[in-house]
C-alpha positions in Angstrom: 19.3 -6.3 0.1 17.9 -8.7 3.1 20.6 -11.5 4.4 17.7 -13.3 6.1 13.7 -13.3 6.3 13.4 -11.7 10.0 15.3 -8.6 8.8 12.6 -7.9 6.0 10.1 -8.9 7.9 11.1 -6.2 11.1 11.6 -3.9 8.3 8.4 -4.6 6.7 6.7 -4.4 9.7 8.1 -1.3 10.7 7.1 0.2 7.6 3.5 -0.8 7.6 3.1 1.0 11.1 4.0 4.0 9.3 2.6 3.9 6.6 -0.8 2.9 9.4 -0.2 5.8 11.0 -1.4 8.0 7.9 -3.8 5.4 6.8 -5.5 5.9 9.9 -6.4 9.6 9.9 -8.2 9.1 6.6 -12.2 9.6 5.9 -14.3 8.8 3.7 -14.4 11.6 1.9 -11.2 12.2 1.9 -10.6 9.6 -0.1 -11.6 11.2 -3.0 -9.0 13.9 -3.1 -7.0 14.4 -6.2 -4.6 16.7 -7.1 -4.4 16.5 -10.4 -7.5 15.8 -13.0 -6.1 12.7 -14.5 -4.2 12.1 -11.0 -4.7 9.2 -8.4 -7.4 9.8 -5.6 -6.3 9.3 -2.1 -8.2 6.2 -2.5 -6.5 4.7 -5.3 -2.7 5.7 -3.8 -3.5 3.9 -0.7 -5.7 0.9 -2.2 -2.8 1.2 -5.0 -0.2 0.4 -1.9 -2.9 -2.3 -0.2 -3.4 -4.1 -3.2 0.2 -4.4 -5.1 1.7 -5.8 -2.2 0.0 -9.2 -3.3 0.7 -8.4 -7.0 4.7 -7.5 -6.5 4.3 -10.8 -4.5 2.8 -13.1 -6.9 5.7 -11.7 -9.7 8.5 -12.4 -7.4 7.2 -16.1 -7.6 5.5 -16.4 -4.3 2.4 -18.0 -4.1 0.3 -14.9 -3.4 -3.8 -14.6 -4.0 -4.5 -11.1 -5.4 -7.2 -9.2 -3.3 -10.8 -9.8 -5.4 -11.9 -6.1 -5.5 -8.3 -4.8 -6.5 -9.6 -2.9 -8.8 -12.4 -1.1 -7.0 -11.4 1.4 -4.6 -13.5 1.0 -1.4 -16.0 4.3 -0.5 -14.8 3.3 3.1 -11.3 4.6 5.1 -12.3 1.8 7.4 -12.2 -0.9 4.9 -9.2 0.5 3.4 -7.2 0.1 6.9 -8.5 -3.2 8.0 -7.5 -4.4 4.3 -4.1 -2.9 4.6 -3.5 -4.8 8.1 -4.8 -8.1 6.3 -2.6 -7.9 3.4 0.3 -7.2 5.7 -0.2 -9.6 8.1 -0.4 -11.8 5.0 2.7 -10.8 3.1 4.4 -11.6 6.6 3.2 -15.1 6.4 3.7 -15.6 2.4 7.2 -14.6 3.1 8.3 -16.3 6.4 6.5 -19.5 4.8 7.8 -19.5 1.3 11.0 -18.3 1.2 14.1 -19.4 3.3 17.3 -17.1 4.3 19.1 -19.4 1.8 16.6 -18.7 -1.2 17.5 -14.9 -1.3 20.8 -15.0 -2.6 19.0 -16.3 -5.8 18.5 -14.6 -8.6 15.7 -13.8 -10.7 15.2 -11.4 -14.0 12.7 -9.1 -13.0 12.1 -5.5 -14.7 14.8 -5.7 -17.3 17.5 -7.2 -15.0 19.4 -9.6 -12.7 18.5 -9.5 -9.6 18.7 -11.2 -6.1 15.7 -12.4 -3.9 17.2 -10.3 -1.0 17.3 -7.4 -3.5 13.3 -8.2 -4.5 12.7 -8.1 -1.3 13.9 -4.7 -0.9 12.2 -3.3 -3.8 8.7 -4.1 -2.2 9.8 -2.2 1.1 10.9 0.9 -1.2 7.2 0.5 -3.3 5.8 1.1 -0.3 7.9 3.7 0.9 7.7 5.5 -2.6 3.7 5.8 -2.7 3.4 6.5 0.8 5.3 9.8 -0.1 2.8 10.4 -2.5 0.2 9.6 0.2 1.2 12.5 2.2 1.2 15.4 0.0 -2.3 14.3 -1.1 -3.0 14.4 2.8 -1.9 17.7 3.1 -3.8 19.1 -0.4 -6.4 17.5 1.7 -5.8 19.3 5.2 -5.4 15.9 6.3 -2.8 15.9 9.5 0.2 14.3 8.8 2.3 12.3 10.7 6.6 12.3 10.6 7.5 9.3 9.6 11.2 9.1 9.6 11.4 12.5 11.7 9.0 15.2 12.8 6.8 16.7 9.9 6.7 20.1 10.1 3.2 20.2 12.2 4.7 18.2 15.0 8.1 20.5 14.9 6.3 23.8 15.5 3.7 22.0 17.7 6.0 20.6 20.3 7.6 23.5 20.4 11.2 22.3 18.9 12.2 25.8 17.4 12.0 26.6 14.0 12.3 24.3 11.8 15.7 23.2 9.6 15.7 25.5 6.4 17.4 23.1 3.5 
């Protein structure tokens, strides 16, 4: 849960650089991957992330314009990207402009429950979080490289030569 706006928003920030990190190393074709039949494409898990932001936003009560195209999934990584860093840059601005540190210890009933602005808040950081996980294992079904995010991945660990690996 967020106390004030700045700590979402350096939170939020930090996680978007992360999350650009992968984004970045994406192609065109790769963003057709799938690993399942019926399963989300590259494409759709990172246009899924680009595009609910505004969504999550506009159900929270902000006043948030969905993207036009949300439902069509770009044929171009660098479309994807630059729409991510729009939409981020955005939900920076929606936030810092709409809500104040006072308005998130209000509460709203959202998905079946009571819960705090500063909790909402929260819950879009973790979105993000949650589908960039899924992001990376359809990078690596992909052979895509993939970045550490919170801590080496295990190409940067036996790259920079930092031992073997933690066995969990």
């Amino acid at each position: 849960m967020y106390a004030n706006i700045e700590e979402f928003i350096e939170d939020w920030t930090r996680e978007a650089e992360l999350t650009k990190n992968l984004i970045n190393v994406l192609t065109d074709d790769s963003l057709n991957v799938s690993i399942a039949e019926n399963g989300r494409t590259i494409g759709r898990t990172i246009w899924h992330i680009t595009c609910s932001s505004q969504g999550l936003l506009g159900y929270f009560g902000f006043n948030a314009v969905p993207l036009e195209n949300e439902h069509q999934v770009p044929r171009s990584a660098k479309e994807v990207i630059e729409t991510f860093d729009k939409v981020s840059s955005d939900l920076i601005e929606t936030v810092r402009s709409q809500w104040t540190n006072e308005r998130l210890t209000e509460q709203q009933f959202k998905f079946g429950r009571t819960m705090t602005n500063g909790v909402i808040l929260s819950i879009i950081i973790k979105h993000l979080i949650h589908h960039r996980g899924q992001l990376t294992v359809l990078m690596r079904h992909a052979n895509l490289p993939v970045f550490g995010v919170y801590g080496p991945s295990f190409e940067e660990w036996t790259t920079n030569n930092m031992g073997n690996p933690p066995v969990v």
